[in-house]
C-alpha positions as a Markdown table, in Angstrom:
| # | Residue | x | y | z |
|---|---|---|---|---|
| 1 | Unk | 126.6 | 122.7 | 99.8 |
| 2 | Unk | 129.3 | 124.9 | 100.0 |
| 3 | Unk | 128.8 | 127.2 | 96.6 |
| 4 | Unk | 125.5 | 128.0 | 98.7 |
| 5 | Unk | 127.5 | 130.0 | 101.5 |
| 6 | Unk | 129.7 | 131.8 | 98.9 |
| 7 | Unk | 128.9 | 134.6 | 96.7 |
| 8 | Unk | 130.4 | 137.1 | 94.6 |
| 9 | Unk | 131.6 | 140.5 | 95.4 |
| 10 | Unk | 132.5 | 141.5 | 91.7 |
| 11 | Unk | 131.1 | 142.6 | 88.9 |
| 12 | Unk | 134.3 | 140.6 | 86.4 |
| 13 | Unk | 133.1 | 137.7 | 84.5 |
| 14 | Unk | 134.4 | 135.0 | 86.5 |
| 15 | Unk | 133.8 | 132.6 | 83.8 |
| 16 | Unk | 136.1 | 133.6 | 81.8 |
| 17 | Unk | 138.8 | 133.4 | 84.0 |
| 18 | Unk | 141.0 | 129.9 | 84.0 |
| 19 | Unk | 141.2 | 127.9 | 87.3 |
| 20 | Unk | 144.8 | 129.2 | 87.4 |
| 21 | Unk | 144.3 | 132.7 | 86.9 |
| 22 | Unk | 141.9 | 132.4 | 89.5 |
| 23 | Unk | 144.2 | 130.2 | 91.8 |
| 24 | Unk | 146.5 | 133.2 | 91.2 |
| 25 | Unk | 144.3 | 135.7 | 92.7 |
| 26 | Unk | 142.4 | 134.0 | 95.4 |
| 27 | Unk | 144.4 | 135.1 | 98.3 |
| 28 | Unk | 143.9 | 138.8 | 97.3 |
| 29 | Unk | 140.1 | 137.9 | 96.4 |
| 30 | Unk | 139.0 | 135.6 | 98.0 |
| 31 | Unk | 135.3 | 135.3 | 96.5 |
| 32 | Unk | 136.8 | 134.0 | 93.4 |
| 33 | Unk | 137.2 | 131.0 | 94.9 |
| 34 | Unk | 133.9 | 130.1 | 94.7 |
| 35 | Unk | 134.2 | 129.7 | 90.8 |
| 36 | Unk | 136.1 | 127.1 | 91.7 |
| 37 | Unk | 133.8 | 125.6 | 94.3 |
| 38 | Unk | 131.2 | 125.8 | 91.7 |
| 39 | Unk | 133.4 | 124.2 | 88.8 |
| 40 | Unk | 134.7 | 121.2 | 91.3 |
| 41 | Unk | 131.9 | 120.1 | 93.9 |
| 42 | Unk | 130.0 | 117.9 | 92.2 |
| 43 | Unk | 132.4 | 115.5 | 90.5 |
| 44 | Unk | 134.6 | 115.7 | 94.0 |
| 45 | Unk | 131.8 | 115.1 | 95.8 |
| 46 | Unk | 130.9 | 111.7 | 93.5 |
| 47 | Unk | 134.9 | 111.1 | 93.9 |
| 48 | Unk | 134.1 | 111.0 | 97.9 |
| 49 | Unk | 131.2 | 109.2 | 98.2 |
| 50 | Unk | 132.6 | 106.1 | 96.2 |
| 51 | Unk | 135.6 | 106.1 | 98.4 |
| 52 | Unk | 133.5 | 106.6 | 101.7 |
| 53 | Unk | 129.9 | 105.3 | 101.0 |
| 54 | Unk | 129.0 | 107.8 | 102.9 |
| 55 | Unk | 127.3 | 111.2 | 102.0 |
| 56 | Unk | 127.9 | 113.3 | 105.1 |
| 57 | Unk | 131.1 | 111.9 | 105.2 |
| 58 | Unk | 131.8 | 113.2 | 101.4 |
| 59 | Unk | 130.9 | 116.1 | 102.1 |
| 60 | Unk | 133.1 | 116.8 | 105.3 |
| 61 | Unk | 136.0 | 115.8 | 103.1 |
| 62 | Unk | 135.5 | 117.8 | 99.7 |
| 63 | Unk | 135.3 | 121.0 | 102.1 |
| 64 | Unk | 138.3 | 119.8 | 103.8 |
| 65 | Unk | 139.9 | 119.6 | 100.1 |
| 66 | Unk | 138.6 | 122.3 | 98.9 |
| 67 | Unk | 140.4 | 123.8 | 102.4 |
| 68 | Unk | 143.6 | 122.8 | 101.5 |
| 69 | Unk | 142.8 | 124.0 | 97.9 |
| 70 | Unk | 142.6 | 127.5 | 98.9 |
| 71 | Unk | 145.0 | 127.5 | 101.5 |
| 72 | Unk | 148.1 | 126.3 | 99.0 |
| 73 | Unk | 146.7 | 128.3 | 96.1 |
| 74 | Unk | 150.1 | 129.3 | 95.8 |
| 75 | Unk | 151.8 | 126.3 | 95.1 |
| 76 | Unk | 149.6 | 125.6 | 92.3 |
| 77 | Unk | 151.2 | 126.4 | 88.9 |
| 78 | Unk | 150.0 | 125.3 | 85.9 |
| 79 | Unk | 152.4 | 122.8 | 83.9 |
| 80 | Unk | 152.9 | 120.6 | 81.3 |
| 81 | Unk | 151.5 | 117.0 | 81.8 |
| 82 | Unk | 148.9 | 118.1 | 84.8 |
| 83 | Unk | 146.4 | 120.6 | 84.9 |
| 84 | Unk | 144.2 | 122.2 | 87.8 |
| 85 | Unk | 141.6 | 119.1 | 88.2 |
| 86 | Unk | 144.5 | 116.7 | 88.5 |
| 87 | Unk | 145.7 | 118.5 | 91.6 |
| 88 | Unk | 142.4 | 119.1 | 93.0 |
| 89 | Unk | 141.9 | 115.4 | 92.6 |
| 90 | Unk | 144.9 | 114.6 | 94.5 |
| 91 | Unk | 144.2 | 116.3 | 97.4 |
| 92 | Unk | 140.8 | 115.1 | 97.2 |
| 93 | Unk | 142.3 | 111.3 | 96.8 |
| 94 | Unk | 144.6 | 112.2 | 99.8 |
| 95 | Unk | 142.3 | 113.8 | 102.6 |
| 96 | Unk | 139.5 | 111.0 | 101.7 |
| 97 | Unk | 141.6 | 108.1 | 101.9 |
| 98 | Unk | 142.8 | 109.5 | 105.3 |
| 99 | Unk | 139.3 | 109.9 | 106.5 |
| 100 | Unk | 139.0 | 105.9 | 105.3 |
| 101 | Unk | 142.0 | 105.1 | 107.2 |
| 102 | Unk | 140.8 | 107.0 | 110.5 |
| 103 | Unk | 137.6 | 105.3 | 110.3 |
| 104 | Unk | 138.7 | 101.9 | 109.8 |
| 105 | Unk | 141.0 | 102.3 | 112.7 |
| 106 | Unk | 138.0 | 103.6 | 114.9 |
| 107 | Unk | 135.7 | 100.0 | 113.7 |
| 108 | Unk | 138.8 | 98.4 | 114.6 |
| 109 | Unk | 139.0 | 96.6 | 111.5 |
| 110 | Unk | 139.4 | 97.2 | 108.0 |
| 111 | Unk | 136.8 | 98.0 | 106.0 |
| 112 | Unk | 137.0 | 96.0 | 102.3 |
| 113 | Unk | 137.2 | 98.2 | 99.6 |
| 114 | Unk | 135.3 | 97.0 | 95.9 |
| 115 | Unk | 138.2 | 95.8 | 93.3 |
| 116 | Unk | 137.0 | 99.0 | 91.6 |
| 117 | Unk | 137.7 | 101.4 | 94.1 |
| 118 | Unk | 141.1 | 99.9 | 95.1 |
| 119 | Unk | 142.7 | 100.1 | 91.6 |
| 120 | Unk | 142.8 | 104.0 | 92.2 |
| 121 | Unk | 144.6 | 103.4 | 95.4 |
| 122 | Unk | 148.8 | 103.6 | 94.9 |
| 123 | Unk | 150.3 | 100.2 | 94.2 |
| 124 | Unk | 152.1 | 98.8 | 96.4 |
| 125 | Unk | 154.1 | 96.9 | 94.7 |
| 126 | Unk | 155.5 | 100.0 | 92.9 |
| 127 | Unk | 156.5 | 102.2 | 95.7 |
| 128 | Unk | 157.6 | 105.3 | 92.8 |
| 129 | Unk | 153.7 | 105.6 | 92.4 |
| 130 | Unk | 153.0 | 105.2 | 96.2 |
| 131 | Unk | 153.0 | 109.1 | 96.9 |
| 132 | Unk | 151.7 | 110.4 | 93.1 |
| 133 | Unk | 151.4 | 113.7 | 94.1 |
| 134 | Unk | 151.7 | 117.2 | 92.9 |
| 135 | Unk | 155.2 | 117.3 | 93.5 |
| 136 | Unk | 157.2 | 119.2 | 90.4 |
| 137 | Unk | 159.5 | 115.9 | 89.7 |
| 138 | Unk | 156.4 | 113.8 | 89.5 |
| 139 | Unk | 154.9 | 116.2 | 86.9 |
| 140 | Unk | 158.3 | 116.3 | 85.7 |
| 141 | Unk | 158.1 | 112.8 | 85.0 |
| 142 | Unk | 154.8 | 112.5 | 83.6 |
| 143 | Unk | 155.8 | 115.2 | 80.9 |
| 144 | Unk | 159.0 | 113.5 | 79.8 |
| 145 | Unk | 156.9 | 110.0 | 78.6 |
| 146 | Unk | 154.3 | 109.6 | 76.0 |
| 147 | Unk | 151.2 | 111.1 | 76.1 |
| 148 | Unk | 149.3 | 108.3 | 75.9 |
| 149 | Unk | 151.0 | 106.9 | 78.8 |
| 150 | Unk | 150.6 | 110.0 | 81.2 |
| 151 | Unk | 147.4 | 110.3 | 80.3 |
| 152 | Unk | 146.1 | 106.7 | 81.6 |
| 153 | Unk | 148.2 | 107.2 | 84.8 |
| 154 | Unk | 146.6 | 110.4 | 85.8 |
| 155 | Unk | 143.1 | 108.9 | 84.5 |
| 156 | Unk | 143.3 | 106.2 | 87.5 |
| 157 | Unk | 145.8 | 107.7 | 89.7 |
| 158 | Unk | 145.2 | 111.1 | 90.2 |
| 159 | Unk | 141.2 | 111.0 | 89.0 |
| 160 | Unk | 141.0 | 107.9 | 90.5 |
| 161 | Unk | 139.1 | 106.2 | 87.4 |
| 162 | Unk | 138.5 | 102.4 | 87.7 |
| 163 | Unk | 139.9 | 100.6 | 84.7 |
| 164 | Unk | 136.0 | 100.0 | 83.4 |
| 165 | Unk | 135.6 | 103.8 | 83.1 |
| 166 | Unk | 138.9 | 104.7 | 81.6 |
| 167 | Unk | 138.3 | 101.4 | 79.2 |
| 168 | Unk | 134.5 | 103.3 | 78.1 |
| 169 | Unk | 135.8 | 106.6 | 77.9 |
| 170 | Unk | 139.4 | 105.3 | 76.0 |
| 171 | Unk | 137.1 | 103.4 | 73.8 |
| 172 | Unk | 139.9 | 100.4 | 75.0 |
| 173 | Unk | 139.0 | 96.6 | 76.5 |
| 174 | Unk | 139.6 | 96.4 | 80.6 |
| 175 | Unk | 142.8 | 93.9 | 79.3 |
| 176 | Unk | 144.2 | 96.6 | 76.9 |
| 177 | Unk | 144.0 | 99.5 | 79.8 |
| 178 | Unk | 145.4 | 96.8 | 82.1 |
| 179 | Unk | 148.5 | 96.4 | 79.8 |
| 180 | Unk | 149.2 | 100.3 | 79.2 |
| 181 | Unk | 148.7 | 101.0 | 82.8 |
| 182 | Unk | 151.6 | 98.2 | 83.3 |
| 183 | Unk | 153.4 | 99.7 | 80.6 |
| 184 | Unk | 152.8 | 103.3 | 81.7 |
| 185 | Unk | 154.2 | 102.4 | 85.1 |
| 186 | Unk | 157.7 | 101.5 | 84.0 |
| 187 | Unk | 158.0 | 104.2 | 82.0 |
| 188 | Unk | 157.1 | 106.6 | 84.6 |
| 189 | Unk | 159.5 | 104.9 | 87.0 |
| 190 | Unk | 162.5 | 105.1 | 84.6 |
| 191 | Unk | 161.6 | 109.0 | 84.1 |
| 192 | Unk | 161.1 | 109.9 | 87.0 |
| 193 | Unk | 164.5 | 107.5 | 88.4 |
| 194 | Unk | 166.3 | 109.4 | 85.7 |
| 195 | Unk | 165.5 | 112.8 | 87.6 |
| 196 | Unk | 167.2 | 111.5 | 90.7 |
| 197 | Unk | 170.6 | 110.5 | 88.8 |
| 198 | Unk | 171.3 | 114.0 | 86.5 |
């Protein structure tokens, strides 16, 4: 894995420092990155493999991510409505879903994806979530609208929870996250359309 080929050159508690603070730093130090390796892999990894049924193929992509991670460490700034694992996720979502994509052109066909799995993809049908991204007017718009409602769009479209999980973890029935996620939707569309006309 890759926290196996990365080690520490300081004596700091890296611990303590916050996946920002650390983001902050990493170009300067780059060993501190593997804090981040170490705090990320495993769920990223689990994020992969559903996505690409494939374990090698996982792999390839989360250090791909985890790439791209380090290399636009400085475009990551902490802010209200999205934290560090929501952007890691994104580019995780992003690089793996091009892999997919690559692949099924290669096979010549495309592969089916579970119900599940393609709930976490954008919908199409609501091309303002098509690109959800960490782009500042998208956290923009998730900050402006209820909590409740940002929370269950990043949950499936930046995690890339199926609607079972966030209905077990929400303590909610799949019908009831169904409904918010419709609900969320339109209110993420009208705040992040209102951006575009101030």
């Amino acid at each position: 894995m890759i926290q196996n080929i990365m080690s520490f050159s300081t004596t700091e508690d890296i611990h303590a420092l916050t996946d920002a603070e650390i983001l902050a730093r990493v170009h300067k130090e780059p060993d501190l990155f593997a804090a981040i390796v170490r705090r990320y892999e495993t769920p990223l990894l689990r994020r992969a493999r559903t996505i690409l049924k494939n374990s090698e193929d996982a792999e390839e992509v989360v250090q791909d991510a985890f790439i791209k991670m380090y290399l636009y460490a400085d475009r990551y700034h902490a802010q209200e409505g999205a934290n560090f694992s929501s952007w890691a996720y994104t580019i995780l979502n992003r690089v793996a879903y091009t892999r997919y994509r690559v692949q099924s052109a290669e096979r010549g066909k495309r592969t089916d994806i579970l119900p599940e799995h393609y709930e976490s993809l954008p919908d199409l049908r609501a091309e303002f979530l098509e690109d959800l991204s960490i782009r500042d007017e998208v956290v923009a718009a998730l900050a402006k609208i209820p909590e409740t409602a940002a929370k269950i769009l990043r949950l499936q479209f930046i995690e890339g929870k199926t609607q079972e999980e966030i209905a077990a973890t929400e303590r909610l029935s799949v019908s009831a996250v169904k409904t918010r996620i419709h609900r969320a939707k339109k209110l993420f569309k009208k705040s992040y359309d209102e951006q575009h006309h101030e």
